[in-house]
C-alpha positions in Angstrom: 0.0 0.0 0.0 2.5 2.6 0.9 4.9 2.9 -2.4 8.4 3.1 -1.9 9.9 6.7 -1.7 10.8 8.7 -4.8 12.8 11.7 -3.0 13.6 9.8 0.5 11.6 9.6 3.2 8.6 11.0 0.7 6.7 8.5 -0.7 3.3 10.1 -2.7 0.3 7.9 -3.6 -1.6 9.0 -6.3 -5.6 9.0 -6.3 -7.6 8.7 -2.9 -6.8 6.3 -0.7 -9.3 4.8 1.8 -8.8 5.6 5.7 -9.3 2.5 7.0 -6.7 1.0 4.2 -4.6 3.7 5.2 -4.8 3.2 9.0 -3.9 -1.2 8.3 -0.7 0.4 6.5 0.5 2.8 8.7 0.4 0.0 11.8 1.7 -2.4 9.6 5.1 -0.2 8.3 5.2 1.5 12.1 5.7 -2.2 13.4 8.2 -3.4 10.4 10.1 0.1 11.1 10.1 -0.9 15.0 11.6 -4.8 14.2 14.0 -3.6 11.8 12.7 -4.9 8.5 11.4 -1.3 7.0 12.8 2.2 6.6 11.2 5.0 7.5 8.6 7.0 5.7 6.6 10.2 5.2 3.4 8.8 3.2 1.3 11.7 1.4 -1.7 11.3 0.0 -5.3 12.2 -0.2 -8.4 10.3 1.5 -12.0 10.6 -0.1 -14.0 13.2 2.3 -14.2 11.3 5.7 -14.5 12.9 9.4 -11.7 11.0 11.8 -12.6 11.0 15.4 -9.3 11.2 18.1 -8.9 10.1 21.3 -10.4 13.1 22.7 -13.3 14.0 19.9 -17.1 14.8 21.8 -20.2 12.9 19.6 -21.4 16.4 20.3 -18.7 18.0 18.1 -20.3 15.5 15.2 -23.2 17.9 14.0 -24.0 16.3 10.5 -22.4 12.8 9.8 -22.5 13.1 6.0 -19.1 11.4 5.6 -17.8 8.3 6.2 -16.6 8.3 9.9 -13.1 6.6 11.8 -12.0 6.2 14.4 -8.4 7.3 14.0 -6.3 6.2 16.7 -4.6 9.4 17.3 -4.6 12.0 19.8 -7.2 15.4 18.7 -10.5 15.7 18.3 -12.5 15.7 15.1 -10.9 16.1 11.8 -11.7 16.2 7.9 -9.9 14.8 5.3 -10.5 15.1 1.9 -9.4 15.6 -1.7 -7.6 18.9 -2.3 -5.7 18.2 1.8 -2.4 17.5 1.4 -2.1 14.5 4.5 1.5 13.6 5.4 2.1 10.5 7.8 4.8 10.7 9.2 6.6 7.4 10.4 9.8 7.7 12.4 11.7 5.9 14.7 11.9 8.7 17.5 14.8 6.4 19.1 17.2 8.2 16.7 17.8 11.8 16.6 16.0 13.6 13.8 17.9 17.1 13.0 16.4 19.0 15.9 14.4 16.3 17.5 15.9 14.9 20.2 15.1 10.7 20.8 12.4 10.1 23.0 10.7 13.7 23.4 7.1 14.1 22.3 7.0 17.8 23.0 10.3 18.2 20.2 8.8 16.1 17.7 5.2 17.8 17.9 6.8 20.9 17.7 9.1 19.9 14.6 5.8 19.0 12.7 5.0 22.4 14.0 7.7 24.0 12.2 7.7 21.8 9.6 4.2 22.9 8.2 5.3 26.9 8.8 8.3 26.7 7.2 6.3 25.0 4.1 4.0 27.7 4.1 6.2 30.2 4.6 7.5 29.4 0.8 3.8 30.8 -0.4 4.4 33.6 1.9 2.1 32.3 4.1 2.5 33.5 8.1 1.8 30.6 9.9 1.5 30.5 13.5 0.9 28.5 16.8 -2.0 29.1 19.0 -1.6 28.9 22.9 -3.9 26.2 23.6 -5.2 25.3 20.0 -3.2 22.5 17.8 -2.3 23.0 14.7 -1.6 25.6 12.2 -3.3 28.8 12.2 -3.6 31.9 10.0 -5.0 35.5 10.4 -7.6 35.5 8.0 -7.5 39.2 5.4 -11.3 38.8 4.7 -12.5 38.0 8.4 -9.6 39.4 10.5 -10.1 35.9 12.8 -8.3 32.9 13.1 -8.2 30.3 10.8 -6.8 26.9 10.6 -4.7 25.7 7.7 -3.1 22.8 9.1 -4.2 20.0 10.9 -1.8 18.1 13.4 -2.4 14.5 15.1 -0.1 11.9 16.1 0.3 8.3 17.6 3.3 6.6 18.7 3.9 2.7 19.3 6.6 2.1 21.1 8.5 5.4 19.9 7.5 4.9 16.6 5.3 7.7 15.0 2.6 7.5 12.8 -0.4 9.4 11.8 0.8 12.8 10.9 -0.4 16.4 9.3 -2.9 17.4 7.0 -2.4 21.1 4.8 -5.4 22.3 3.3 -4.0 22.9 0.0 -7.9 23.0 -2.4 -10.4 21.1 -0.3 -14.1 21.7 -0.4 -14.3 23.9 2.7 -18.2 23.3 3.4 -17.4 19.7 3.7 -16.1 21.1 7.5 -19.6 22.1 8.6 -20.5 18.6 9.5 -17.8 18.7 12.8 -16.5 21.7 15.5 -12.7 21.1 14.0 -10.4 20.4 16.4 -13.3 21.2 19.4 -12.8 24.7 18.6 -16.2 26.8 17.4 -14.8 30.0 18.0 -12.8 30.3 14.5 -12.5 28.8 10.6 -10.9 26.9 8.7 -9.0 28.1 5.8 -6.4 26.8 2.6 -4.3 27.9 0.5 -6.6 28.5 -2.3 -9.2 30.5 0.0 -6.5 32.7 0.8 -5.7 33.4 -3.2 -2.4 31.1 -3.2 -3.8 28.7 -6.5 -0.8 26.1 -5.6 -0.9 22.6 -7.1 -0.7 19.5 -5.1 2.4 19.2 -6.8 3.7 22.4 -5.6 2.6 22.1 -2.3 4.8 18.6 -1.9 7.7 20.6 -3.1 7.5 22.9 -0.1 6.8 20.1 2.1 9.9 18.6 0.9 12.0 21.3 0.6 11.1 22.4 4.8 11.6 18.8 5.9 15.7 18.7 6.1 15.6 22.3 7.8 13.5 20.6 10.9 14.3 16.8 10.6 17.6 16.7 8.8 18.2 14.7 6.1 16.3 10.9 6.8 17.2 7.9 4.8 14.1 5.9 3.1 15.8 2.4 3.7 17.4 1.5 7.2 16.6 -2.1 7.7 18.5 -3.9 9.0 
């Protein structure tokens, strides 16, 4: 399922890719990467419109389940995927230092996806910024002057491998978001890069993605099995 990296650790699946098939793939690679017989992997791809509950999502925050709905495993709340999101799983072994990352520290490693994602936008000339209490990616808005989000963040680690990942709203259908409170968070929107006049493609979104990920996590080879 997962193909085998082009530009190591990248590997990019064309078409949309199920959840659940994606879920089966991501434990099965995180537990080949944690015996030794895989290399690591940053999988992107795009899912057909689903909502993906986390550990901590309400049934509340559900307000219109028109989409397929998973639970994903992860930590968060409620999430949308869809085509038009950029989603990037990321699986490491967090054992090993990762350029900044230091082995073994879930507050570096969330916080080098962090950076990850604003340095990426920051190539569209995109300000992307944390939020004191609110995960993710967020933007000031020009039209509404609010917050909005532009990247979603969730992970999951098995015995200090990491998988799930980050999702950059490159064209999705915005409305499709109406159906959940994102994140838990009613109080602001949701946004991409095409709502906020940057017409990227896919293709040119993976390129920033790419280019941004030796700057945080140093350069990481596809195939390390032993």
């Amino acid at each position: 399922m997962i193909p085998d990296p082009a530009t190591p650790p990248f590997a990019i699946s064309e078409g949309l890719i199920p959840y659940a098939a994606a879920l089966d793939a991501m434990a099965a690679r995180a537990a080949a990467i944690r015996d030794g017989t895989a290399g690591q992997v940053v999988w992107m791809l795009e899912h057909p419109p689903t909502y993906t509950a986390g550990t901590s999502a309400r049934r509340e925050d559900l307000t219109d389940a028109r989409f397929p709905i998973h639970e994903a495993g992860r930590g968060g709340q409620w999430t949308y995927h869809g085509p038009g999101q950029r989603t990037a799983y990321v699986m490491l072994d967090l054992n090993r230092t990762h350029g900044a990352v230091r082995p073994r520290d879930v507050k570096a490693y969330v916080t080098g996806l962090e950076e990850w994602l604003i340095r990426a936008l920051d190539r569209f000339n995109i300000r992307g910024e944390r939020r004191d209490g609110r995960v993710g990616i967020w933007v000031r808005h020009p039209r509404t002057g609010g917050d909005a989000k532009i990247a979603a963040l969730g992970v999951r680690l098995s015995r200090w491998v990491s998988w799930h990942g980050v999702a950059l709203n490159v064209e999705p259908d915005l409305s499709h978001y109406a159906g959940i409170v994102p994140c838990g968070i009613s109080d602001a929107g949701v946004t991409s890069l095409h709502d906020l006049g940057i017409l990227a493609t896919m293709e040119e979104a993976d390129a920033a993605l790419i280019a941004a990920w030796s700057e945080v996590f140093g350069e990481v080879q596809a195939a390390e099995a032993a």
